[in-house]
N, C-alpha and C positions, 0 to 999 in steps of 0.2 A: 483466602484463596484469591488468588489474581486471576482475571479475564483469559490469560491467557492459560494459566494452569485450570481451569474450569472448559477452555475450549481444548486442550489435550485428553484429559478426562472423558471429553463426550464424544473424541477421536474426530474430528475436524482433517478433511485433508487437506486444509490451509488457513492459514487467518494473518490478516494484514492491519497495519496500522497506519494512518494517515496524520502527517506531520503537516500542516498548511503552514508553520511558524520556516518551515525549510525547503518547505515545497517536496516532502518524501514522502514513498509509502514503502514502508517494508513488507517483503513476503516472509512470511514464519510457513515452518514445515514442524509436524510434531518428529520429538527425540524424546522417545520416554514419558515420563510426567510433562514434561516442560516441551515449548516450542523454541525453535532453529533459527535465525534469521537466515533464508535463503537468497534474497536481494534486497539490496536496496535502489530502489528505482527516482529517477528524479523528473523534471520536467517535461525534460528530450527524449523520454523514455515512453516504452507503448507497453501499456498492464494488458497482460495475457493472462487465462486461467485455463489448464486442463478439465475443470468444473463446467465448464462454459464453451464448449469448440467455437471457433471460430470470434467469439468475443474478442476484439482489441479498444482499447481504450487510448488513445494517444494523451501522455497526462499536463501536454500542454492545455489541451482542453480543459481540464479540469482546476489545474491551477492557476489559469489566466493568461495574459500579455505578459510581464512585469514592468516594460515600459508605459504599456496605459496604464499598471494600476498605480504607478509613480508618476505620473501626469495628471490623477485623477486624486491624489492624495495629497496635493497642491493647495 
């Protein structure tokens, strides 16, 4: 059973995954047994949760510069 099929099971209203290789995080919604990919959100983007009012995350923040971390990887 996959993470994801283990987080439908336990009925999750949302479950995300973070790419640092791409700088994404997908929002999954469940459908069934299995989870949806609802967005995929990137750098420029602000992570929202109905879980959370008022939570935003701006996911530059999270995922860095990417000109410092190419100037720092020098």
């Amino acid at each position: 059973m996959t993470t994801a099929q283990h987080g439908a099971r336990m009925t999750l209203a949302e479950y995300r995954t973070v790419d640092p290789v791409s700088d994404t995080i997908t929002v999954l919604e469940p459908a069934g047994a299995e989870y949806m990919a609802r967005a995929v959100l990137g750098r420029n983007d602000t992570l929202t949760t109905p879980a959370i009012p008022g939570f935003a995350l701006p996911l530059e923040q999270l995922f860095g510069d990417p000109v410092r971390e190419r100037i720092r990887s020098r």
